[in-house]
RODO-2510 file (C-alpha; in nm, 4 decimals, decimal comma):
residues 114
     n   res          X          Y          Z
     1     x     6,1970    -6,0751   -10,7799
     2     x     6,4676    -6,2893   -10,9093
     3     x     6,6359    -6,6109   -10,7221
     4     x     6,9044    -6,3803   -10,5310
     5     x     6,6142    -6,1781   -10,3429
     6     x     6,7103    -5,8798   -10,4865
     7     x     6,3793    -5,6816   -10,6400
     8     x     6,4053    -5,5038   -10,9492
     9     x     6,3668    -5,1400   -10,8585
    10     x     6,2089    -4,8538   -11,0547
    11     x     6,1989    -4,4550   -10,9102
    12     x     6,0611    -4,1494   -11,1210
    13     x     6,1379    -3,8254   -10,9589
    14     x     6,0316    -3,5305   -11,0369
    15     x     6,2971    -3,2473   -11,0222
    16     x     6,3612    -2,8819   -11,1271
    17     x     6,7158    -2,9909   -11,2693
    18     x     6,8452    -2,8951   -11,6428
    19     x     6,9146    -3,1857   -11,8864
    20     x     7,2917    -3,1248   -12,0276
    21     x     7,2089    -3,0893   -12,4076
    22     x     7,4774    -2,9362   -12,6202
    23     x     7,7858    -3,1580   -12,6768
    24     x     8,0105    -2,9419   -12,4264
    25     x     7,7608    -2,9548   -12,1421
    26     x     7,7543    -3,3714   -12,1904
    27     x     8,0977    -3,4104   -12,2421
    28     x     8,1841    -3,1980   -11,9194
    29     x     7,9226    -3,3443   -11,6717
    30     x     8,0198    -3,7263   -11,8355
    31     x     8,3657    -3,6210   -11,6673
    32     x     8,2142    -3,4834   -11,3523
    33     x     7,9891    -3,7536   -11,2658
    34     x     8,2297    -4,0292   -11,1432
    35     x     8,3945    -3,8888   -10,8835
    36     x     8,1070    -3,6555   -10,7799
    37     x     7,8928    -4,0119   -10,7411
    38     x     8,2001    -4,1309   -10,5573
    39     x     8,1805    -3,8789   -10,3156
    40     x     7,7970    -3,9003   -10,2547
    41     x     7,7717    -4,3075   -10,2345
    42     x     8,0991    -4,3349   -10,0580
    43     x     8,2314    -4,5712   -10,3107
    44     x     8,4517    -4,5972   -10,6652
    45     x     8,1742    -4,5283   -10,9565
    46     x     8,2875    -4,5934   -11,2898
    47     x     8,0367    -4,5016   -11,5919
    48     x     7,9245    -4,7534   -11,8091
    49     x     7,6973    -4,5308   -12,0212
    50     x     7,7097    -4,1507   -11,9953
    51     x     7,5463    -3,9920   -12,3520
    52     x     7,2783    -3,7503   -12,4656
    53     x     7,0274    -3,9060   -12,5950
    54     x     6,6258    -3,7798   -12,7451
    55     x     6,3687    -3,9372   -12,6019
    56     x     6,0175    -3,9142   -12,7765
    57     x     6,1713    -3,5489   -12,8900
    58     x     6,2576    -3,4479   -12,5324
    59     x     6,6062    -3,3806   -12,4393
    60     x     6,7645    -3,6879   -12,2627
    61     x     7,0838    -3,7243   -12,0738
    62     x     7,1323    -4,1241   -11,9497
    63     x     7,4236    -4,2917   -11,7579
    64     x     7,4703    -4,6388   -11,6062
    65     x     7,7050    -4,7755   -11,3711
    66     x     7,7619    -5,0547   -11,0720
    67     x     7,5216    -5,0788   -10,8170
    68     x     7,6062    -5,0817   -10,4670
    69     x     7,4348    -5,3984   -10,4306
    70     x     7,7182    -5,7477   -10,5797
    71     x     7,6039    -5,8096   -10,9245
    72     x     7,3417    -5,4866   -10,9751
    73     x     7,3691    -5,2160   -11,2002
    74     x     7,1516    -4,8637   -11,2285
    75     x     7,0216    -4,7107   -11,5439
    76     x     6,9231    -4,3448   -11,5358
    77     x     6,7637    -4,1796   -11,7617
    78     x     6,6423    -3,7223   -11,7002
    79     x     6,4225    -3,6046   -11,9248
    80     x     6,3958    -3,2463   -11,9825
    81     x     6,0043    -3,2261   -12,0338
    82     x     6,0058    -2,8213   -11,9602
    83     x     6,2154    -2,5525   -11,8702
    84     x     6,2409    -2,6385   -11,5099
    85     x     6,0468    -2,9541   -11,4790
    86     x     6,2744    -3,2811   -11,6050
    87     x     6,1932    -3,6304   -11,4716
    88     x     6,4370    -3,8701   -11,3526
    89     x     6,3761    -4,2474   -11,3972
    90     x     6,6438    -4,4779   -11,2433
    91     x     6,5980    -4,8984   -11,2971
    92     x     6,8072    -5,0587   -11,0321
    93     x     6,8221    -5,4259   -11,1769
    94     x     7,0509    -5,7372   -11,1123
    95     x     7,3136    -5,8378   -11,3866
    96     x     7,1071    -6,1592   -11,5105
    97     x     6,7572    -5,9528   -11,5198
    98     x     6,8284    -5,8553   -11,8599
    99     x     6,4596    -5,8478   -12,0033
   100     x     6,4133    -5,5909   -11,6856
   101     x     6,5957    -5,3358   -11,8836
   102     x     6,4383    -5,4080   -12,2402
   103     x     6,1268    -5,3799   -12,0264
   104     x     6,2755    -5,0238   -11,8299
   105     x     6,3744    -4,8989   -12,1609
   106     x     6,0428    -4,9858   -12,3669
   107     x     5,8595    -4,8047   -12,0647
   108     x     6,0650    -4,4898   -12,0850
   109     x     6,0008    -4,4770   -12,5059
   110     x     5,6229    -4,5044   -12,4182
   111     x     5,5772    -4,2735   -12,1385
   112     x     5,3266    -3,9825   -12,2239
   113     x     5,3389    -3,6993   -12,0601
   114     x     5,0733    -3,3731   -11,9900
***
């Protein structure tokens, strides 16, 4: 908890979603995903981060943007860990909780998975 009472907030999901991987695929959902998130949280979204990424040799696709919560952001990372079976881990963390996503990303690099 920091000193606005807002907690730091971490969600793994499970999902049967594909990881964009080739350049096209990124490119083409990094231009999708703004208004599409506008849509679905009923406000503006702008994309900080929207990349492909590896992650411990799995596939990665991560984005970041504004929180709906004043001075939050969200970090997502999807993992593709099989065919149909990726895992979705989203940090929902206040502007000044900085170490919270050193912390978020440290966790995702050390995951292990069966």
């Amino acid at each position: 908890k920091n000193t606005s009472s807002f907690y730091d907030n971490i969600t793994l999901i499970e999902t049967q979603d594909q990881v964009p991987e080739a350049a096209a695929q990124i490119k083409s959902t990094c231009a999708a995903l703004p208004s599409l998130l506008s849509r679905t949280l009923g406000r503006e979204v702008k994309l900080d981060t929207c990349e492909g990424r590896s992650v411990q040799d799995y596939p990665a696709f991560v984005l970041s943007y504004a929180g709906d919560t004043a001075n939050t952001r969200i970090i997502q990372y999807m993992l593709q860990l099989e065919q149909n079976r990726s895992l979705v881990l989203t940090l929902t963390y206040h502007n000044e909780s900085l170490a919270a996503v050193e912390d978020f990303e440290s966790a995702v690099q050390g995951l292990r998975f069966n």
